[in-house]
C-alpha positions in Angstrom: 124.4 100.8 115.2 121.7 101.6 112.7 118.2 100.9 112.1 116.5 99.5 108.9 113.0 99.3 107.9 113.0 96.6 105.4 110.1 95.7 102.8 110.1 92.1 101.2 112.9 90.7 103.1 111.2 87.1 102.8 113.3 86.6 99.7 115.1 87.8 97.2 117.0 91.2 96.7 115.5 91.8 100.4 116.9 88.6 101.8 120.0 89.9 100.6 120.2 93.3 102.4 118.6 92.2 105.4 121.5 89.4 105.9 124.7 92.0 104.7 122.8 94.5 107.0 122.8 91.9 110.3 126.1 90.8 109.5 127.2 94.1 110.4 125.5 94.3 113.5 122.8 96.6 112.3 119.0 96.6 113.7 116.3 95.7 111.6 112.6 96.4 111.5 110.8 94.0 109.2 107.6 93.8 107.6 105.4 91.1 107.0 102.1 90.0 105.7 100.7 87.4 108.6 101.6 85.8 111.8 103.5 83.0 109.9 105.5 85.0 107.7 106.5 87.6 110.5 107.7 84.6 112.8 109.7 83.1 109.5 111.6 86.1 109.2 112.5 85.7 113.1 113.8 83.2 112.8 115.9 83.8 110.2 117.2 87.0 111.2 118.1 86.9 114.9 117.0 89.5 117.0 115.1 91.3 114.1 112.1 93.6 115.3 108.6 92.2 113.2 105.4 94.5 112.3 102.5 92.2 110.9 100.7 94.4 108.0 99.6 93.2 104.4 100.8 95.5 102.1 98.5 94.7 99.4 95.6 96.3 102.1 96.1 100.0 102.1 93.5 100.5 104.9 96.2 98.3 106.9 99.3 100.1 105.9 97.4 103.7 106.7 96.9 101.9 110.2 100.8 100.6 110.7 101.8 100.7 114.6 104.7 100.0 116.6 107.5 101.7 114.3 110.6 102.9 115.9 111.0 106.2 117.1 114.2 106.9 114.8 115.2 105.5 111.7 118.7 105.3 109.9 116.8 103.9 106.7 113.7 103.0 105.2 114.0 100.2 102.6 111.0 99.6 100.3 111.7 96.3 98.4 109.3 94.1 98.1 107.2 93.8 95.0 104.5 91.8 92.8 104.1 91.3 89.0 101.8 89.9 87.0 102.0 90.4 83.3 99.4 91.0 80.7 98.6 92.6 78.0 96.1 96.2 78.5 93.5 94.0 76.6 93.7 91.2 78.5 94.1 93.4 82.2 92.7 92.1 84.8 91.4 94.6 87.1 92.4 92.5 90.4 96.0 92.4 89.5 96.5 95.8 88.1 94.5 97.3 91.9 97.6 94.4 93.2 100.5 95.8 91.5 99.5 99.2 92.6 98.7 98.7 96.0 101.9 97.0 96.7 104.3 98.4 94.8 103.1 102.0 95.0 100.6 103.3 97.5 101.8 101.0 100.4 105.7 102.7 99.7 103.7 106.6 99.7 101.5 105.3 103.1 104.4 103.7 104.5 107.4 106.3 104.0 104.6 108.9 105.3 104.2 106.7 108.4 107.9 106.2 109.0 109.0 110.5 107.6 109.2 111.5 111.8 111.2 108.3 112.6 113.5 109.2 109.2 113.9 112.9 109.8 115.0 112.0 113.3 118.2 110.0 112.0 118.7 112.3 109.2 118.2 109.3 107.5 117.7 107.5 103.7 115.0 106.6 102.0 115.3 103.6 99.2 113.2 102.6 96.4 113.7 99.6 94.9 112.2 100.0 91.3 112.4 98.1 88.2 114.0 98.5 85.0 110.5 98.8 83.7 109.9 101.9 85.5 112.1 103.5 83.0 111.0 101.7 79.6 107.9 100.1 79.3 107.4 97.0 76.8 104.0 94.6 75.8 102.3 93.1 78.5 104.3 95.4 81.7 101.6 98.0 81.5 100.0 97.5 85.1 104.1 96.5 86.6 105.6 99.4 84.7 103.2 102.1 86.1 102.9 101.4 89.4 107.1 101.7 89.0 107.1 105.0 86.7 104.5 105.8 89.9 107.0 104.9 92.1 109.8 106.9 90.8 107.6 110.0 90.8 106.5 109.3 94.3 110.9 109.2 95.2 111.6 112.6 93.0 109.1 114.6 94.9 109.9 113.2 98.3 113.6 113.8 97.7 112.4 117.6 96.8 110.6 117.4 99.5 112.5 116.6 102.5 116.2 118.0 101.6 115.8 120.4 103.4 115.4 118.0 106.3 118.3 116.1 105.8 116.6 113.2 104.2 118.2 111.5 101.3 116.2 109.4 98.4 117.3 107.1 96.2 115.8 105.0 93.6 117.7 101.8 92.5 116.8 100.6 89.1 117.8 96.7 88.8 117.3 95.0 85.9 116.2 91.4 86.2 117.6 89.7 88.8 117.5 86.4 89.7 114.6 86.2 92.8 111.8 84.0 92.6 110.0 86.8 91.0 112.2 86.5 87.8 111.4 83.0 87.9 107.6 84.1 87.7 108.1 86.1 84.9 109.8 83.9 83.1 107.0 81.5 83.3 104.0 84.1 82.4 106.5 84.6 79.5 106.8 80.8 78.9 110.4 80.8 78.8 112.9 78.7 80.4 114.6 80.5 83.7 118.2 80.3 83.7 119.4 82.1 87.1 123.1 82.6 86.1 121.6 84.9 83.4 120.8 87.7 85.8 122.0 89.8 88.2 122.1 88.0 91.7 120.3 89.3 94.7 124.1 90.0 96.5 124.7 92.5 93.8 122.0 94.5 93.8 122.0 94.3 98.0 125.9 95.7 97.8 124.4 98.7 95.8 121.9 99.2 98.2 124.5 99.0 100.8 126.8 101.2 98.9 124.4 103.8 98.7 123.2 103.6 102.7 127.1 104.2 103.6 128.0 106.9 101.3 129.1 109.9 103.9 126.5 112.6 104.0 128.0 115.0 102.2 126.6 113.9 99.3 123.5 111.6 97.8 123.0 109.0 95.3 119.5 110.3 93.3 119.6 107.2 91.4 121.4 104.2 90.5 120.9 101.3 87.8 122.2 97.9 87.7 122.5 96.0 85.0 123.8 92.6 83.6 127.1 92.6 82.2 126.5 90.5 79.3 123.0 92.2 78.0 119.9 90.3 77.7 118.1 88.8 74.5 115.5 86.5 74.3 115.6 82.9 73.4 
């Protein structure tokens, strides 16, 4: 039986791989941002461990407690986006999108590395097609994710030679209540049989946690099969 760490499994592409991964009798570790939230996600997930930190508060990620002592995976999913253009930034949601979506993954993988190394285990990064092409008004998202991916290429230098694996999965838009977001800070109607679903990108995740360890997945992207224009 393994152990999961598991970022934004509130909804989404995290709901996703924290249900496939209890299904199978696995242990999960969850994270989440208050009392309420942390007791949500036990009751929804059976028997799941919870550890209460905001990840938009680096000072509270830097102070995490009560991980596990050995750890098959560590699963960073969750994310926030808010779009505008570099004229228009708002300084708030640009300190936001990093805080969350890149220097609570670096604070956090470096809290869990002795619980990973242990288990000889995986490290995932759930990135964004926009941290490989950047377009108007994703400057703030699509850096903190081209940050991200740099953070996952060192640490997979890095630890090799300690029997850690990194990956990065690149989704495209999926449908998750962020897409929906998007769609309206795009003001565009949000049709969710468009995208990718959540169970898709979580069997790619899963794929990549169960291939046998004499070889790794660097990278992965998932796409739609029918490609996306606007309307």
């Amino acid at each position: 039986m393994a152990t999961h760490l598991i970022t934004g499994a509130g909804s989404g592409i995290g709901t996703a791989v924290a249900d496939a991964l209890l299904a199978r009798g696995d242990e999960l570790v969850l994270l989440a941002r208050n009392d309420d939230r942390a007791s949500g996600l036990a009751g929804r997930f059976p028997g799941c461990r919870t550890i209460v930190v905001d990840l938009a508060d680096p000072d509270a990620v830097d102070r995490i407690d009560g991980l596990p002592d050995r750890l098959d995976s560590v699963l960073h999913i969750a994310g926030v986006v808010e779009l505008s253009t570099v004229a228009d930034l708002d300084t708030r949601h640009l300190r936001e999108q990093l805080d969350v979506n890149l220097v609570a993954p670096a604070l956090l993988t470096r809290a869990c590395l002795p619980a990973v190394r242990a288990a000889q285990g995986i490290v995932v990064f759930v990135n964004s097609a926009a941290g490989l092409s950047a377009g108007a008004s994703w400057a703030a998202y699509a850096a903190s994710k081209f940050g991200l991916r740099a953070l996952a290429d060192a640490l997979r230098s890095e630890e090799q030679g300690n029997g850690v694996r990194v990956t990065t999965v690149f989704p495209s838009r999926t449908a998750t209540p962020m897409q929906e977001k998007v769609h309206e800070q795009e003001g565009r109607a949000y049709d969710s049989s468009r995208w990718i679903s959540p169970e898709t990108v979580a069997a790619t995740i899963l794929h990549v946690l169960d291939v046998p360890r004499d070889a790794t997945i660097p990278e992965v992207t998932v796409r739609p099969l029918v490609p996306w224009a606007p309307r």
